[in-house]
C-alpha positions in Angstrom: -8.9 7.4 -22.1 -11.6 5.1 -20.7 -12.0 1.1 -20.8 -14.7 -0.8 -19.2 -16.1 -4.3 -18.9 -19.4 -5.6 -18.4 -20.6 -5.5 -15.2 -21.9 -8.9 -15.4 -18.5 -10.2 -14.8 -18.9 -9.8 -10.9 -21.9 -12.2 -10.7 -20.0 -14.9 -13.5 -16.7 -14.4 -11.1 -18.4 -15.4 -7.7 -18.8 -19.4 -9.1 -14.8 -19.5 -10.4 -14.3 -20.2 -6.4 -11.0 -22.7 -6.0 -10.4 -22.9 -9.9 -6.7 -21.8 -10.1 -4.1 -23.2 -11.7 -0.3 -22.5 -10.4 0.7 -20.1 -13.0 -2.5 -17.8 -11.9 -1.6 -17.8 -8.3 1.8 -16.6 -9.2 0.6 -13.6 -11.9 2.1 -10.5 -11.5 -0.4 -7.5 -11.2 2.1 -4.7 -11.9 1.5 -3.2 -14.7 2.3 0.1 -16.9 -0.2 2.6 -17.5 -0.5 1.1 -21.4 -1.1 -2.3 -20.7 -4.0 -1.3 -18.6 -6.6 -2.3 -21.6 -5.2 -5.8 -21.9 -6.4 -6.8 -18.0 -10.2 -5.2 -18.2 -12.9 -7.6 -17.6 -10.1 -10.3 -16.4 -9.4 -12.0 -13.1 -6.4 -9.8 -12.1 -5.4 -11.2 -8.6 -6.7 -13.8 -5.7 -4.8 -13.2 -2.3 -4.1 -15.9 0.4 -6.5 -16.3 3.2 -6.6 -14.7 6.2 -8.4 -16.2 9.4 -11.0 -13.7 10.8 -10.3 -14.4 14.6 -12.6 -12.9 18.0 -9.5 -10.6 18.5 -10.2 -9.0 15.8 -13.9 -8.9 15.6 -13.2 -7.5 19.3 -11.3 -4.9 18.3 -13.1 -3.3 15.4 -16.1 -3.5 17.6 -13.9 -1.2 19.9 -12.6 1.5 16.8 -16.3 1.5 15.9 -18.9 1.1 18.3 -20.6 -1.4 17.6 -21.0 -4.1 20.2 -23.8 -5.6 19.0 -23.7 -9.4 20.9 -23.5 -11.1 17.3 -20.6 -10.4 17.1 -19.0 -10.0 21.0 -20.9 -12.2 23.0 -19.6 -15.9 22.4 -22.3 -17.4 24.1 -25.6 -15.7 23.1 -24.0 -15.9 19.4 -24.3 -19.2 19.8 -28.0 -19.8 20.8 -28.5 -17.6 16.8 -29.0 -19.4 14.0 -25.3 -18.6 13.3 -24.2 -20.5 16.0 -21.3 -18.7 16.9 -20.2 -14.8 16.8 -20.0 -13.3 13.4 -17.5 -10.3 11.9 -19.4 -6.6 11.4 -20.4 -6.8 7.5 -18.3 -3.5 7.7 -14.9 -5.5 8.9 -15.2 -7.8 6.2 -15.9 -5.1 3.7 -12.6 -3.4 5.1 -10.4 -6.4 5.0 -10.5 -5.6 1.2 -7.6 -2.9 2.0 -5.3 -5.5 3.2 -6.6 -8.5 1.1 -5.7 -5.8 -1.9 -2.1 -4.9 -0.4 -1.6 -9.3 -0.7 -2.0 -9.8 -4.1 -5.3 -8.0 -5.1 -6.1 -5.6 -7.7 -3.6 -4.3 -10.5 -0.8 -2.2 -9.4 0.5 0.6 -11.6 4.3 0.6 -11.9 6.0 3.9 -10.8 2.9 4.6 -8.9 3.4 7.4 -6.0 0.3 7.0 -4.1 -3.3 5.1 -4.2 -6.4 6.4 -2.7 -9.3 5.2 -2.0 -11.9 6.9 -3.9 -15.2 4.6 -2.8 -17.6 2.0 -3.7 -20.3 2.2 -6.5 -21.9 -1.2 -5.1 -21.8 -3.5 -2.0 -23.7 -6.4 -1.3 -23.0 -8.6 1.5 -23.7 -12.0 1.1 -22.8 -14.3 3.9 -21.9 -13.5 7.2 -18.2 -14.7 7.9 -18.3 -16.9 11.3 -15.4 -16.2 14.1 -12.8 -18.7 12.7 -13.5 -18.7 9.0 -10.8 -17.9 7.0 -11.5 -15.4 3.7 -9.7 -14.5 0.6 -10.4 -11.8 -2.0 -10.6 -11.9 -5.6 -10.2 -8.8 -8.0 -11.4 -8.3 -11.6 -10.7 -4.9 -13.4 -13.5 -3.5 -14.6 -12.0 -0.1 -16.0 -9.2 2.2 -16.0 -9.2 5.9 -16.8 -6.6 8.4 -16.5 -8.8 11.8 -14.9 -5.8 13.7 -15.5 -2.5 13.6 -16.3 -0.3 10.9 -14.4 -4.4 9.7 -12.0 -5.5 7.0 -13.1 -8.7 5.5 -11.5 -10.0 2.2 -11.9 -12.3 0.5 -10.7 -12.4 -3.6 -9.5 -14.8 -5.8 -8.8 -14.6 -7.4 -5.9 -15.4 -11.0 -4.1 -14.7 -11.8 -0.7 -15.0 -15.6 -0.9 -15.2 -17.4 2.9 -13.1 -20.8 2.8 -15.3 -23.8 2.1 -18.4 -21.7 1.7 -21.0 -22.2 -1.5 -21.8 -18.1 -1.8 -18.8 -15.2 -0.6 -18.6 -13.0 2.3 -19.9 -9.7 0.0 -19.3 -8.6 -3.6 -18.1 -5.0 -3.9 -17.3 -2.6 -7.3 -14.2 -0.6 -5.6 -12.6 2.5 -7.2 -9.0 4.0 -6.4 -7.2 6.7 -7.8 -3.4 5.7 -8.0 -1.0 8.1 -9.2 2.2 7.5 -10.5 5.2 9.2 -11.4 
């Protein structure tokens, strides 16, 4: 069985930036297999920001190799038109595995495992600055069980930066969570 939204819901979600009210930020985004129908094309969590520090900028230049001075060199950072050091597009992008673990995404109940299966779009936006702080929102887009007990869905996905008109990157993620 297969449900899907419209893909134009990523674009409308990027300008519902600081629009919660307190029963939203408290949703629960556990669900049951079933229900998976009722929470397609709808906001299904927003996490808590996270400060993107030089630390870790550092260190992700380290697992990766990529030491471009943008991003490790304070000082000629700061003579860019950034004006300071900036995280690797492809830290922010994989902040979206802990963002998700904070509140993000729907959750199956009874679920066994989840596993990253990919990305059918990326787009990064703005670059996030050493110090800003980001936070994730996740719509579901759809939800089909492959096979018996694997369900993969798919989310749309804004990294919004604290204070800032446009997010970090927009991203349609897919996982395969299986469940008991």
């Amino acid at each position: 069985m297969r449900y899907s939204a419209n893909p134009q819901l990523l674009l409308d979600s990027i300008d519902r930036r600081n629009c919660l009210s307190g029963m939203e930020q408290n949703m629960s985004n556990v669900v049951t297999p079933n229900q998976l129908p009722n929470y397609i094309g709808k906001e299904v969590g927003v996490t808590d920001w996270i400060e993107i520090d030089q630390q870790r900028i550092n260190q992700f230049a380290e697992a990766t190799g990529d030491h471009q001075y943008i991003h490790v060199d304070p000082q000629r950072a700061a003579q860019t038109p950034f004006g300071s050091t900036i995280a690797h597009g492809f830290l922010t992008l994989s902040m979206m595995s802990i963002l998700s673990a904070k509140n993000g995404g729907i959750k199956l109940d009874n679920a066994v495992m989840g596993i990253n299966y990919g990305l059918d779009k990326v787009r990064f936006i703005t670059p996030v600055k050493v110090g800003n702080r980001i936070r994730a929102r996740f719509q579901l887009v759809s939800a089909e069980e492959k096979k018996p007990k694997h369900y993969l869905m798919k989310h749309n996905v804004t990294i919004e930066i604290d204070g800032a008109d446009k997010p970090a990157l927009i991203a349609e993620w897919l996982g395969m969570t299986v469940v008991k």
